[in-house]
C-alpha positions, 0 to 999 in steps of 0.5 A: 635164830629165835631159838638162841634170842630166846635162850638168850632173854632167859639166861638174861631173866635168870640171872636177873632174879638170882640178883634181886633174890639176894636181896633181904626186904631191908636191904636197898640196892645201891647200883643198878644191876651189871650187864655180863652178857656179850652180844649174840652175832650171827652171819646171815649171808654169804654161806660159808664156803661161797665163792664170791665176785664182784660186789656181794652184800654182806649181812649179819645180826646182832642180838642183845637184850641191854641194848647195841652199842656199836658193831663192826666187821674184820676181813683177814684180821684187819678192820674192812676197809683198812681205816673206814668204819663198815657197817650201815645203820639200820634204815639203810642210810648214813655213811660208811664211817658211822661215828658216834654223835657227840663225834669223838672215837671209842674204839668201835665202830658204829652208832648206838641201835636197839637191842637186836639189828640186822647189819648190811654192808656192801664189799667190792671184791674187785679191789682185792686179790683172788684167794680165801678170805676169813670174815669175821663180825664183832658187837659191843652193847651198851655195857662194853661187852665185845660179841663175835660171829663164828668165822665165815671162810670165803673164796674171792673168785674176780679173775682178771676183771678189772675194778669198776671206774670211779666215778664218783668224787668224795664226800666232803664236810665239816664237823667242827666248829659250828657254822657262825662260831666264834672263835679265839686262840688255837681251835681244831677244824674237823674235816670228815672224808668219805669215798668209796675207793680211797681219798688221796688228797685234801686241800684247805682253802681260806678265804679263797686261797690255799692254806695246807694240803693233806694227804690221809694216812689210810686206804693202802692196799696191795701185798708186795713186800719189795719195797719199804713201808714209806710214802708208798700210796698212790695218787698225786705227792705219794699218800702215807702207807700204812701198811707196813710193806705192802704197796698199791699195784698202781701206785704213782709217786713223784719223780724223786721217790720213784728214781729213789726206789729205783736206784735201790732196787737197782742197787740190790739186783746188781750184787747176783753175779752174771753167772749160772744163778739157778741150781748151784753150779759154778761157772755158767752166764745167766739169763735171769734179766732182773728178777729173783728165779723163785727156788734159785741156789747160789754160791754162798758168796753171791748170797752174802752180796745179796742179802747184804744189799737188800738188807740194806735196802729193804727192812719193811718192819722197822723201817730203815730205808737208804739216805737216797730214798729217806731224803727223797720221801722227805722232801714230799712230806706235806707242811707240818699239820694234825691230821689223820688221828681218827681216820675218816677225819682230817684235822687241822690246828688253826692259830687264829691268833696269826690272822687278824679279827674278822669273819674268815670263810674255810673250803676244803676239796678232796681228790680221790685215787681217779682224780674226782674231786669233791668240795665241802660246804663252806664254813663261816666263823668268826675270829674274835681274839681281843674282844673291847669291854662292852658299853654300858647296857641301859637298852631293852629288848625291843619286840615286834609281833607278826603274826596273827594280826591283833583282833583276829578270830582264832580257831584251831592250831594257830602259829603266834610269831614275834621278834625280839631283837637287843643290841648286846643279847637277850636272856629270856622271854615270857609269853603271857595269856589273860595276865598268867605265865604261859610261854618261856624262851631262854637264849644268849643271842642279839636276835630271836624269832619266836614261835609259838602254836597255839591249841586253841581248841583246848581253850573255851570260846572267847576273848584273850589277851597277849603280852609279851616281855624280854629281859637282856643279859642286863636285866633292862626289860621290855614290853610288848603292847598288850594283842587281844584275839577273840577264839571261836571253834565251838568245840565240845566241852565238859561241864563239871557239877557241881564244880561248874553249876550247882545243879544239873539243869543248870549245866544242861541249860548252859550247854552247846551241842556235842558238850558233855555234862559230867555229874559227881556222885551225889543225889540230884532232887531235880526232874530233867528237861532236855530239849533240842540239845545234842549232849552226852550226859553222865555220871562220874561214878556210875548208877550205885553212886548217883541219883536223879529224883525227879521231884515236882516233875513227870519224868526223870529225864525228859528228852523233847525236839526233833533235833534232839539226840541224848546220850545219857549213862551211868544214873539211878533215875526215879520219876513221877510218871517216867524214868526216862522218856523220849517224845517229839521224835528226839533220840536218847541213848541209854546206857548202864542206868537203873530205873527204878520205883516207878510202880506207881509212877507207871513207866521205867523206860518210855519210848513214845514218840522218839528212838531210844536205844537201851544198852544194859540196864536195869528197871527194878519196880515199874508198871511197865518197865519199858513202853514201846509206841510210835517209836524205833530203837533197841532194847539189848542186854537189859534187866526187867525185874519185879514189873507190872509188865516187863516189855509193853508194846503198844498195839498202835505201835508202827516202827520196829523195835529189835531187842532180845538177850534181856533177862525177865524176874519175878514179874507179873507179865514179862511180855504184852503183845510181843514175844520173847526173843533171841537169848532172853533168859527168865531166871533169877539174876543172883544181884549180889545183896544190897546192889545190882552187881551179878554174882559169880553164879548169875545166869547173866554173865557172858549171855548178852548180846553176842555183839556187844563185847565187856571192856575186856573183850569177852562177851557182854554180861546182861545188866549195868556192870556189862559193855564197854561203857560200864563203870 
C-alpha cells in the first residue's frame, strides 16, 4: 500500500512539473492546475474468497493526493443497502447516510475527508440470501474523479439462521427548516430517517394532530419474481417496492392487496390442465397442487393458456398489473405528497398559506419493519404570510451590562457580558476600551447576548474604561454608562529602548520583576547598576551591534542583592574597573556578549561575590578575563583571547566553579591557579577580519560543550555566534 501512495505522490509531482515547465518567465497562469488522477481504492478486509456470516465489518482505503470528496460501496452492482448511504466517517461516528453539509445530494455518497482514509462499515449478511456475492468500492476526490477497487468475490454462508431481532426504533430528525424559522407561502419540511432494518412508515404531526403518513420508497429485498413490482414491501399499508419484481419474504400487505394477488395467482395457476403435467404425455391426472414442476413439458395448448394468463398477470418490467390488483393498490396509496426524492429523507410540501398566522409546533414519528417507533425533536416555526408595515422606529437599543461588576479588579482571562435588547432589531454593536474601537457584533435580532473574553494579561497593569453602543436597523443608537475595572496581573513586560526610555537605566529603574528590557542597536554611554531586580536584559541585534560604555562608572554592568538574578545577552560591554560583575550574592547570567578593552580597566568577567554562569562569550583584552572568587556558577564554550590572565581563580575561592571547552589566544597566562579542563582548545580562533564570527576553518566550530547544542541542533561552536541564544 505505501508502495502504490508513493508512486501515486510521484506520478502526481511529475506531472505537476511538466505543467509548471511549460510555462515561459513572461507567461502567468490563468487556471489553477486540473487534477486528472482517479483515487487509489484498495479493499482491506475480508480476503477474497471468504465465506462470510453473520455481521462482517467491511474495510477499505482510499488514497488520493487533492483530496476525498466522497466514497461509497456496490454489493451485486447495486449501492449497499439499497437506498441507504454505507460508509462511516473516519472517526467511527456520524450516520450511515452520510450526506454532504450543505444537505443537498451529489450523486455520491459520503462526506468530504482528507487525502487518504480508511472506510469502515458493518454489513449484516443475516438479511440476505446464501450465494456469492461481488463487492465493489468506489471514490470520488475533489475534482470529481471516480476511483474503483478491484472486485472482492465473497461467499455468504448464514444457513437457516434467522436475522437477529429488531430492537431498535429509527432514527428520526429535522433538516429543514431551522428551529425558530419564520416561514411564509409554500416551504419544504425535511425529514432525514434512519434504521438499520428499513423504515416503514412516517407520520407528520401538527400541533398535536396527524397531518400526512408517508410510507418511504426504499429497503426492498427479496428475489421472487412471482409477483409484480407494485406496493409489495412489507410492514403496515404495504411500502412502495422499488425493486422492480423482487418481493420481501415476509411481506404483509393490507387485505385488499393481498385477496388482489391472490385472485391473479389463482387465476394463472388454474389454466394448467388437471392432467399428466410432467413429461408430455397426454392423458394422465395431475398431482401437482399448485405449484409449477420446474422441468415440466406440456402440450402446446396448455402452454398457450398458461403463458397467456401469467402474461396477463404477471409483466414485472413494464408494470402492467390486472384492473383488480391496480385498483386494489390504488386504494393504498398515501395522500398525494413530495416524499422520497433523496432517499434517507422525507419530504413534505407545506402551503402555510391554508393555516393561519401563528407559531405551529411539527412532530414526525417513524416505524420500522418490527413495529419500533422513533419520535423527532420537535420543530418550532413560525407562520407569518401577512406581515403589517412596521411603526415608526425612534427607539434605541437599550444595553444592560452583566458581568464583571463595575470597579472590579480584573486579571487573567476574563468573560465580559451584556444584553442588548430593541424592539424591531439590532444591527450592530461596538465595544470600546479607553475610548478605541475594540469589539464589533453584526446581527438582525430584537435580543442579543453579548460575550466577550477578555485577555487581560496581554495588557499593561492599570485602569480601563468600558463603553458600549448599539445601533437598530433605524440607525437610533444607544449607549451604555461609561464601566471602569482596574487590571492587576503583574505580568512580565517588554520595555523597548529607546522607544519606551531613552536610556537604559531608565528602563531598568522602571522594571518589575520577570520584566524584560530590550535595547535597539546603538552605543549606550552609560554604566548599569542593577540592584535587587529580577529581569532579562537584551540587545535586539546582538553584540557587533550594540554597546555599553560604562563611562563615570566602575563597571559595565553592576548586578547587586541577594535577590537579584539577571539574564543579560547579546552586548559589547566596556568598563572602568569590570565588564560585568556580580556582588552581594546576586546571580547574572551571560550569554553571547563580548567583553573587551578592559586591560587597564582590570577584569572582563568578575564573579565575586555572586554566581555567575558564562555561556559563549568573548573577553578581547583584559587584565584578568575572568576573576573567580567566593562565587559558584560556569564558564562554558567561551573565548579568552590577548589577556593578562585568561582564568583567574583566587586562592580564597570556596565554591566550585565548572567551566571547560573554552578556547585560550595569544595571552600572557591562560590559567592562574587553576588548570585547564575538559575540551579547552589553545589555537588561534580564525575571527573572520573586523569581527568576532569564526572562519570556516576555525578550530571552535562544533567542539563546545557536547551538551549545549546550536539553534540547529548540531553541537555548539565556541564563541558568541554559538548556542541557542545566539543571534
Amino acid at each position: 500500500m505505501n508502495s502504490f501512495k508513493t508512486m501515486f505522490k510521484i506520478i502526481g509531482l511529475l506531472l505537476t512539473g511538466f505543467l509548471l515547465l511549460t510555462c515561459t518567465e513572461d507567461q502567468t497562469p490563468t487556471e489553477p492546475l486540473i487534477d486528472y488522477i482517479s483515487p487509489m481504492v484498495e479493499w482491506l478486509y475480508p480476503p477474497g474468497g471468504s465465506e462470510l456470516s453473520g455481521v462482517v465489518e467491511l474495510r477499505f482505503s482510499v488514497y488520493d493526493e487533492g483530496g476525498i470528496d466522497s466514497a461509497c460501496v456496490y454489493i451485486n452492482g447495486s449501492l449497499f443497502g439499497e437506498g441507504r448511504h454505507s460508509c462511516l466517517p473516519p472517526n467511527g461516528e456520524g450516520r450511515h447516510s452520510c450526506m454532504p453539509s450543505d444537505n443537498k445530494w451529489d450523486g455520491h455518497s459520503c462526506l468530504s475527508f482528507c487525502t487518504d482514509t480508511l472506510f469502515t462499515l458493518s454489513w449484516n449478511t443475516l438479511y440476505d440470501e446464501d450465494g456469492v456475492y461481488i463487492l465493489e468500492a468506489r471514490a470520488w476526490d475533489e475534482a470529481g474523479n471516480l476511483g474503483t477497487s478491484p472486485s472482492l468475490v465473497v461467499n455468504v454462508r448464514n444457513g437457516d439462521e434467522p436475522p437477529p431481532e429488531d430492537r431498535l426504533p429509527p432514527d428520526v430528525w429535522w433538516t429543514a427548516p431551522d428551529p425558530g424559522s419564520t416561514l411564509a407561502d409554500t416551504v419544504r419540511l425535511r425529514l432525514g430517517i434512519f434504521d438499520e432494518c428499513g423504515v416503514d412508515s412516517v407520520l407528520l404531526l401538527k400541533n398535536g394532530a396527524a397531518v400526512v403518513t408517508i410510507i418511504p420508497p426504499y429497503y426492498c429485498r427479496g428475489s421472487s419474481t412471482t409477483i409484480p413490482p407494485y406496493y409489495c414491501r412489507g410492514g403496515q399499508r404495504g411500502g412502495r417496492s422499488t425493486c422492480a419484481g423482487k418481493v420481501t419474504s415476509n411481506a404483509r400487505y393490507d387485505k385488499p392487496v393481498q385477496q388482489a394477488v391472490q385472485a391473479t395467482l389463482t387465476q394463472a395457476v388454474q389454466a394448467i390442465p388437471p392432467y399428466y403435467c410432467g413429461g408430455g404425455q397426454r392423458g394422465g391426472r395431475s398431482s401437482w397442487t399448485g405449484e409449477l414442476t420446474p422441468n415440466a413439458t406440456y402440450d402446446r395448448p396448455a402452454q398457450q393458456a398458461v403463458q397467456a394468463t401469467l402474461m396477463q398477470a404477471v409483466q414485472a418490467n413494464r408494470a402492467m398489473y390486472d384492473k383488480p390488483v391496480q385498483q386494489a393498490v390504488q386504494a393504498t396509496r398515501p395522500p398525494s405528497i413530495e416524499g422520497g426524492d433523496v432517499e434517507g429523507y422525507v419530504d413534505y410540501l407545506w402551503d402555510t398559506r391554508t393555516d393561519s398566522d401563528g407559531v405551529y409546533v411539527w412532530e414526525a414519528r417513524a416505524w420500522d419493519d418490527s413495529g419500533n417507533m422513533g419520535t423527532s425533536p420537535a420543530l418550532l416555526v413560525r407562520v407569518k404570510n401577512n406581515p403589517e408595515p412596521p411603526p415608526e422606529d425612534n427607539s434605541p437599543p437599550v444595553i444592560s451590562w452583566l458581568l464583571p461588576e463595575p470597579g472590579d479588579t480584573l486579571e487573567g482571562t476574563v468573560e465580559l457580558r451584556f444584553q442588548v435588547l430593541d424592539d424591531v432589531g439590532v444591527d450592530s454593536v461596538k465595544v470600546y476600551l479607553n475610548g478605541r474601537e475594540w469589539q464589533k457584533f453584526m446581527d438582525n435580532g430584537q435580543y442579543l447576548d453579548c460575550h466577550v473574553n477578555w485577555i487581560t494579561c496581554e495588557y499593561p497593569d492599570g485602569n480601563y474604561i468600558i463603553q458600549i453602543k448599539a445601533w437598530d436597523c433605524s440607525q437610533n443608537v444607544g449607549m451604555s454608562e461609561v464601566i471602569w475595572f482596574h487590571v492587576w496581573n503583574n505580568c512580565p513586560r517588554v520595555i523597548w529602548v529607546p522607544d519606551d526610555y531613552e536610556k537604559i537605566q531608565d528602563a531598568i529603574n522602571a522594571s518589575e520583576d520577570g520584566d524584560t528590557v530590550r535595547v535597539r542597536s546603538g552605543t549606550y554611554l552609560e554604566g548599569l547598576r542593577i540592584i535587587y531586580k529580577r529581569l532579562w536584559l537584551e540587545s535586539e541585534d546582538g553584540p557587533e551591534e550594540t554597546f555599553i560604555v560604562g563611562t563615570g562608572y566602575s563597571e559595565g554592568i553592576d548586578v547587586k542583592g541577594e535577590l537579584a538574578y539577571v539574564t543579560v545577552r547579546g552586548f559589547t560591554v566596556s568598563g572602568d574597573w569590570n565588564g560585568i560583575g556580580s556582588n552581594e550574592r546576586s546571580t547574572v547570567v551571560i550569554y553571547n556578549c563580548i567583553i573587551k578593552d578592559n586591560f587597564q580597566r582590570i577584569n572582563g568577567i568578575a564573579m565575586l561575590n555572586g554566581d555567575a554562569y558564562v555561556y559563549n562569550c568573548v573577553v578581547d583584552g583584559a587584565e584578568r578575563g575572568a576573576l573567580v572568587g567566593y562565587v559558584g556558577g560556569c564558564i562554558f564554550n567561551s573565548i579568552f583571547v590577548n589577556c593578562t590572565i585568561g582564568y583567574y581563580r583566587t586562592a580564597a575561592c570556596e565554591y566550585w566553579v565548572d567551566y571547560g571547552w573554552n578556547l585560550f589566544w595569544n595571552n600572557q597566562q591562560d590559567y592562574s591557579n587553576e588548570e585547564s579542563h575538559e575540551g579547552d582548545i589553545f589555537e588561534n580562533p580564525h575571527f573572520i577580519q573586523g569581527g568576532y564570527r569564526l572562519q570556516e576553518d576555525s578550530p571552535a566550530i562544533d567542539q563546545g560543550n557536547p551538551v549545549l547544542l546550536d539553534k540547529d541542533g548540531s553541537r555548539s561552536d565556541i564563541g558568541i555566534y554559538g548556542g541557542l541564544y545566539a543571534y
